[in-house]
C-alpha positions as CSV (number, residue, x, y, z in Angstrom):
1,X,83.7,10.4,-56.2
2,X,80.2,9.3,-56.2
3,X,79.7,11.3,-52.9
4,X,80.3,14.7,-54.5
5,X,77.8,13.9,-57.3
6,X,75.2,14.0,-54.3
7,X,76.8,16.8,-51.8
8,X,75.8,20.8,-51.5
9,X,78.8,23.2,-50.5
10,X,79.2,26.8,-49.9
11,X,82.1,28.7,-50.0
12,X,83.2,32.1,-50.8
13,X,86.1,33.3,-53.2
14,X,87.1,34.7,-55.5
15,X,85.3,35.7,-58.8
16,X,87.3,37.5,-62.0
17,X,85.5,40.6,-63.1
18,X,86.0,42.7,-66.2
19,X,89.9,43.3,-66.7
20,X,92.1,42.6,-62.9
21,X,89.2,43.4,-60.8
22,X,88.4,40.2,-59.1
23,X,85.0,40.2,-56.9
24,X,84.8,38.3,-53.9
25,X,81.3,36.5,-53.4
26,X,79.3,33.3,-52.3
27,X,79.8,30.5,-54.4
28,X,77.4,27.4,-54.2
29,X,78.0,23.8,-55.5
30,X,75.0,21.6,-56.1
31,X,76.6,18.1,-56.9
32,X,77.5,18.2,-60.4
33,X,74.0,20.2,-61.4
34,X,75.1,23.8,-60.6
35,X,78.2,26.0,-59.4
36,X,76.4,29.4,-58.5
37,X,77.7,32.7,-57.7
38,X,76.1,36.1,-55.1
39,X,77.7,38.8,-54.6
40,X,78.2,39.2,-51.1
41,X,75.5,42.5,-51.3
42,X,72.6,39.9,-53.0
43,X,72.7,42.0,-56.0
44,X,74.3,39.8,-58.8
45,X,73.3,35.8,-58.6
46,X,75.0,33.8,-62.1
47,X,76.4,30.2,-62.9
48,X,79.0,28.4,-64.7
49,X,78.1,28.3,-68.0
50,X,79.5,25.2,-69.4
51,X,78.9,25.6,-73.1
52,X,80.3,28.6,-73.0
53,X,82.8,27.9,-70.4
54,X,82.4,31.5,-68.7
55,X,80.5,32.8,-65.6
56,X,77.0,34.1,-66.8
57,X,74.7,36.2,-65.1
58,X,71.1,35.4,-64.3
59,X,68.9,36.5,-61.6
60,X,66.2,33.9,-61.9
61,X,68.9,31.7,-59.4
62,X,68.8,34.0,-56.7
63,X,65.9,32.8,-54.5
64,X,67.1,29.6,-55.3
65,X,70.5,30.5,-54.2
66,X,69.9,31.6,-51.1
67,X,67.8,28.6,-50.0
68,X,71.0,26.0,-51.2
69,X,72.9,28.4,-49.2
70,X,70.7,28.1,-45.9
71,X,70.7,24.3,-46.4
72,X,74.7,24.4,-47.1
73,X,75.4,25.8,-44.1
74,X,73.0,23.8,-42.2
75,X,70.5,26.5,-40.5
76,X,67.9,24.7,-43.0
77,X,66.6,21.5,-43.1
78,X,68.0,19.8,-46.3
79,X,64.7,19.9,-49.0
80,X,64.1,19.9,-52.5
81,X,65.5,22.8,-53.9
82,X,64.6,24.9,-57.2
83,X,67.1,25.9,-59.6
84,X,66.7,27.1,-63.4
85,X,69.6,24.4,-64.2
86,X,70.9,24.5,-67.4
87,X,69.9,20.4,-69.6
88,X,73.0,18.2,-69.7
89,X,74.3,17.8,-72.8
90,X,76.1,14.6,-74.7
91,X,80.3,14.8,-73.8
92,X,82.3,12.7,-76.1
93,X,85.6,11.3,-74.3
C-alpha cells in the first residue's frame, strides 16, 4: 500500500465522453498526486478532478504528461517531474 503512494504507471483505456462515446487514451498515475489523461493524437491532456469527482480538461499538464509518460515506460531516466497538481484537501472518515 505504501508502494503505490510512491509508484508512476502508464496505461491506456478507456475514457467516457459526452453521451456512449467512450475515447480511448493514455492514462498516467503519479502515486496518489495525479491520474492524468492524452488522447492518443496529444491533443486533449485533463485529470481527475476530485472535488468534483469528474475528468476535467486542462492543457497546462501536457508537457508534463508526456515527460511522466517517458519515465513510466522507462525510456527516461526517473527525475523530478512538473505537474499543475491540484492542493490536497482535509477528508473526514
Amino acid at each position: 500500500e505504501m508502494e503505490y503512494g510512491r509508484t508512476i504507471e502508464a496505461y491506456e483505456g478507456e475514457l467516457p465522453g459526452a453521451g456512449d462515446d467512450p475515447r480511448t487514451v493514455q492514462f498516467l498515475r503519479v502515486g496518489r498526486a495525479a491520474l492524468l489523461y492524452q488522447t492518443l493524437d496529444g491533443k486533449e491532456t485533463g485529470y481527475w478532478d476530485v472535488s468534483a469527482k469528474g475528468w476535467a480538461v486542462d492543457e497546462r499538464y501536457a508537457h508534463g504528461f508526456r515527460e511522466g509518460l517517458a519515465v513510466a515506460r522507462k525510456t527516461r531516466a526517473p527525475e523530478m517531474l512538473i505537474l499543475p497538481v491540484p492542493a490536497p484537501t482535509e477528508t473526514k472518515s
